[in-house]
Structures are given as structure tokens and as C-alpha cells.
C-alpha positions in Angstrom: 0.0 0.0 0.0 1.4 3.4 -0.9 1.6 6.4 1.0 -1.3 8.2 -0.7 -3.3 5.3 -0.4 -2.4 5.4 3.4 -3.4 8.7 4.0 -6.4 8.1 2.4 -7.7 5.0 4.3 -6.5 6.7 7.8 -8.7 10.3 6.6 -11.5 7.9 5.9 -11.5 6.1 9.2 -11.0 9.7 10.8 -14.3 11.1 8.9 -16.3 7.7 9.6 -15.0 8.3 13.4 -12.2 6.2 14.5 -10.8 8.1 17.3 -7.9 6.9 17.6 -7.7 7.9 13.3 -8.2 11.2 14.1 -5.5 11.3 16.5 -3.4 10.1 14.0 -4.7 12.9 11.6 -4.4 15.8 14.2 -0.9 14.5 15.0 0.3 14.5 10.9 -1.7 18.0 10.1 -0.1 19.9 13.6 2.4 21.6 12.1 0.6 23.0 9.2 -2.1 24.0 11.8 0.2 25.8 13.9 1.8 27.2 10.8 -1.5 28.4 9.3 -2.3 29.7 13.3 0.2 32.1 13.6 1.1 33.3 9.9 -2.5 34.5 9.5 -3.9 35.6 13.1 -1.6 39.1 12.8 0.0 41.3 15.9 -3.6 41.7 17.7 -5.0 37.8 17.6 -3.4 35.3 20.1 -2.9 32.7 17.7 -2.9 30.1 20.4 -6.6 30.7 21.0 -6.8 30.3 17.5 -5.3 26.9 18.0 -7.2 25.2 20.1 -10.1 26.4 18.6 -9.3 24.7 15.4 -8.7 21.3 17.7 -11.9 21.3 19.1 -14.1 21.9 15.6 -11.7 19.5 13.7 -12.8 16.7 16.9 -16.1 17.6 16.7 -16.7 18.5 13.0 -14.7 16.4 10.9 -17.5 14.0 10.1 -18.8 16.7 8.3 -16.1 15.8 5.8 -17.5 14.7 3.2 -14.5 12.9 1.5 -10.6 12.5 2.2 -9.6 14.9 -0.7 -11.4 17.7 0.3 -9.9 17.5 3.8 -6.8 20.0 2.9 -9.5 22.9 1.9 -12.3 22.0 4.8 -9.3 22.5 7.6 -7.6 25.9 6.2 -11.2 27.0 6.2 -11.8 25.8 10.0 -8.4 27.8 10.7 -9.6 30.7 8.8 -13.1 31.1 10.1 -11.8 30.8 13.9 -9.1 33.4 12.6 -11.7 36.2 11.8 -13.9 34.7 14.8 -10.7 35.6 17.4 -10.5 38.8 15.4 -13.9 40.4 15.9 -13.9 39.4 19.8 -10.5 41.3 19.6 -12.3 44.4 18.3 -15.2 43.7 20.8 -12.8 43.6 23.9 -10.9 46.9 22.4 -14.1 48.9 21.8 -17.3 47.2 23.7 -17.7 49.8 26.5 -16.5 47.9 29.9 -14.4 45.3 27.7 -11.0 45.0 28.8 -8.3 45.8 25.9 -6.6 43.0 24.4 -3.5 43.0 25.4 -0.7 42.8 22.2 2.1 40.3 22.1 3.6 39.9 19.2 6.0 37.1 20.4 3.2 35.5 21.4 4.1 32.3 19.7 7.8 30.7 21.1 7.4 28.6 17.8 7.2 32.2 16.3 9.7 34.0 17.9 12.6 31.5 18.4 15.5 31.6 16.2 14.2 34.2 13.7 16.7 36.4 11.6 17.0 39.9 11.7 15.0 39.8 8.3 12.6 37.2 9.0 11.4 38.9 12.1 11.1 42.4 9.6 9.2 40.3 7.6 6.5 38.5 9.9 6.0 42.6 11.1 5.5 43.6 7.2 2.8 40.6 6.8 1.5 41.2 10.2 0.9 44.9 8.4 -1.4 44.0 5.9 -4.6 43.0 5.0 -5.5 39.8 6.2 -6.8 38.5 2.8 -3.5 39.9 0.8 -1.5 38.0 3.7 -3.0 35.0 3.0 -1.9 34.7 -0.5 1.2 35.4 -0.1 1.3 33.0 2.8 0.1 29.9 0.7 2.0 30.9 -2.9 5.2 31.8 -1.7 5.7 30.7 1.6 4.0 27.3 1.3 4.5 27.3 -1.7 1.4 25.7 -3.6 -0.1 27.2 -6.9 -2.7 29.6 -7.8 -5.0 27.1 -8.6 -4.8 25.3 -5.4 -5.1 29.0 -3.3 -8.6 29.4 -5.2 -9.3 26.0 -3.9 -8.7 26.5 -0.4 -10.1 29.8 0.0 -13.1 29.1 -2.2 -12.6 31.5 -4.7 -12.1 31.8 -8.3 -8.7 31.8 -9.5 -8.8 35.4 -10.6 -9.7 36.4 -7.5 -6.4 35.2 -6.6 -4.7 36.8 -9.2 -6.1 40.3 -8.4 -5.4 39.7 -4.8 -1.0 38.7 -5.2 -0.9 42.0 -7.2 -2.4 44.0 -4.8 -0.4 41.8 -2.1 2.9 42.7 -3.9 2.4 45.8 -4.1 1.1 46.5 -0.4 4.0 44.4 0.7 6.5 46.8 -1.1 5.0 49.6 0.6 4.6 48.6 3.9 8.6 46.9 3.7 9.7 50.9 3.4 7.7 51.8 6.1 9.5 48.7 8.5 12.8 48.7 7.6 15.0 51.5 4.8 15.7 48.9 2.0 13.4 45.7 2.9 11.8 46.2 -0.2 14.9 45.3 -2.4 13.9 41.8 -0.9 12.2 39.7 -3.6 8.7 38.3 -3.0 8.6 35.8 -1.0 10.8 32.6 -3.2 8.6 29.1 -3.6 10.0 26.6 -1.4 12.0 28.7 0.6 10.4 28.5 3.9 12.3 27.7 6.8 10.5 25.3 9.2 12.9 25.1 11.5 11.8 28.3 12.8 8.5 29.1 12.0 9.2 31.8 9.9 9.4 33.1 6.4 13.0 32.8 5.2 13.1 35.1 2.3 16.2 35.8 0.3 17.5 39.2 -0.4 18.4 40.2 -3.9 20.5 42.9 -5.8 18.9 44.8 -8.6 21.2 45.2 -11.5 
């Protein structure tokens, strides 16, 4: 039996309710949950609220699954929803009348903070800067690197949307790397494939224009 084949039988036993299944699943997908957690929950979300969030719906929701393949797309969805759910009780706490402020950690990951560069940590502030749906892009082409065509599938878009949102994205990141750092913007977009995982961080590469 090969590994795809694998995978599939163990996310079908998960769906169907194997407990011990999903374990498995939770255990193979926590990295790109915690990934996902903290690259798009920005400066003001605790992204480890976020977190075990996403645990408890994928427990109690993944039957809801309907097959194996779409498993990928139904969990960065999870992550995303509980994402803007942590946001607006963010904005609720700050502006609710009697609500206490959220208090704002940016290090509020170790995973996040440990062991990043000088220009990795510039980085994280300059996607932590924009708009939450222009970060996302740029953290699933580039950083993750997967292709246009599977973005629009995870987000549930069409692919143009996509399209329109990486030029905007560029461009908002080129703008907001002047405002961070003199001289971040010579950094390329982020390269495919050249995230770091050792650090949880983006590990972008700096080039020279001719």
C-alpha cells in the first residue's frame, strides 16, 4: 500500500469516526495547523486561542467531511473562520464599553519567535501589516508554496480572485517593507519553497537589482 493510499484510508477512518484515526490525523496535520495559526492571526490575535479552537471543531466536525480529498480545503477553512472569529472578539474587547483591551504580544508564539533572523522577524511585522486576505496569498503561494490554482481552492474562490489579490499583495508588501525597515523592499517576494521550518518563519532571500 502506498503512502497516498495510506493517508487516504487513515482520513477515511477519521471522517467515519475512529478516534484513535483522528488522533493520528491531528498529530500528521499539527504543524501546518500551527503554521497556518500564527502566519495569519496578525500582531492583535493570540494565535494560540486560535489553536485550540481549530482542535476542538476538527474533533467535533470532521465528520462533516465529506471525502478524504477535500480534507486539505475544509481545515484551512476551520483555521480561517476561527481566525476572523478571534478577530472580531478582539475588536469587541478593544471597543465594547466595559471590555477589557486585548493585550498585544507579538511574540506571542515561542514557535514564532525562536531563532528568527533579523530579516525574517522584519518580515513577519510587514505581513503582520497588511490586510488579512492579501497575507493570505502570499502565505500559501510563496511561503507554502502551492499554486494559484490550489489558493482558489482553499479559499473558495475563483482563481482570478487570486490573481487580483497577489498584485495587490505585492504591491502592499513593497509599501509597507519601506515603512518597517529602509531597504526591505529590495527583498524579492517571497521565493517558492524557501520557507524555513525550522523556525516558523518566512526565510526570504535578499536580492541585488542590476
Amino acid at each position: 500500500m502506498d503512502d497516498e493510499t495510506r493517508d487516504h484510508d487513515l482520513l477515511r477512518a477519521a471522517i467515519d469516526g475512529d478516534l484513535t484515526a483522528r488522533e493520528r490525523v491531528l498529530r500528521a496535520w499539527m504543524p501546518q495547523i500551527i503554521a497556518w495559526c500564527n502566519r495569519l492571526s496578525g500582531p492583535k490575535i493570540d494565535a494560540d486561542d486560535i489553536f485550540q479552537d481549530v482542535i476542538e471543531k476538527v474533533i467535533t466536525k470532521m465528520h462533516t467531511v465529506r471525502e478524504p480529498a477535500a480534507f486539505p480545503g475544509w481545515l484551512y477553512q476551520v483555521v480561517r473562520s476561527q481566525t476572523n472569529r478571534q478577530r472580531r472578539k478582539a475588536w469587541l474587547r478593544r471597543w465594547v464599553p466595559g471590555a477589557t483591551p486585548e493585550a498585544i504580544d507579538v511574540d506571542h508564539s515561542p514557535e514564532r519567535g525562536a531563532g528568527l533572523t533579523e530579516v525574517s522577524t522584519q518580515v513577519q511585522e510587514v505581513l503582520d501589516r497588511m490586510p488579512a486576505k492579501q497575507r493570505e496569498v502570499l502565505v500559501l503561494c510563496f511561503i507554502e508554496d502551492r499554486s494559484q490554482s490550489e489558493v482558489a481552492e482553499l479559499l473558495g474562490v475563483p482563481l482570478g480572485t487570486v490573481k487580483s489579490r497577489m498584485r495587490l499583495a505585492r504591491e502592499r508588501f513593497a509599501r509597507e517593507a519601506d515603512v518597517v525597515s529602509p531597504g526591505l523592499a529590495d527583498i524579492s517576494p517571497p521565493t517558492p519553497g524557501r520557507f524555513d521550518a525550522s523556525h516558523g518563519g518566512p526565510s526570504w532571500t535578499s536580492t541585488t537589482t542590476p
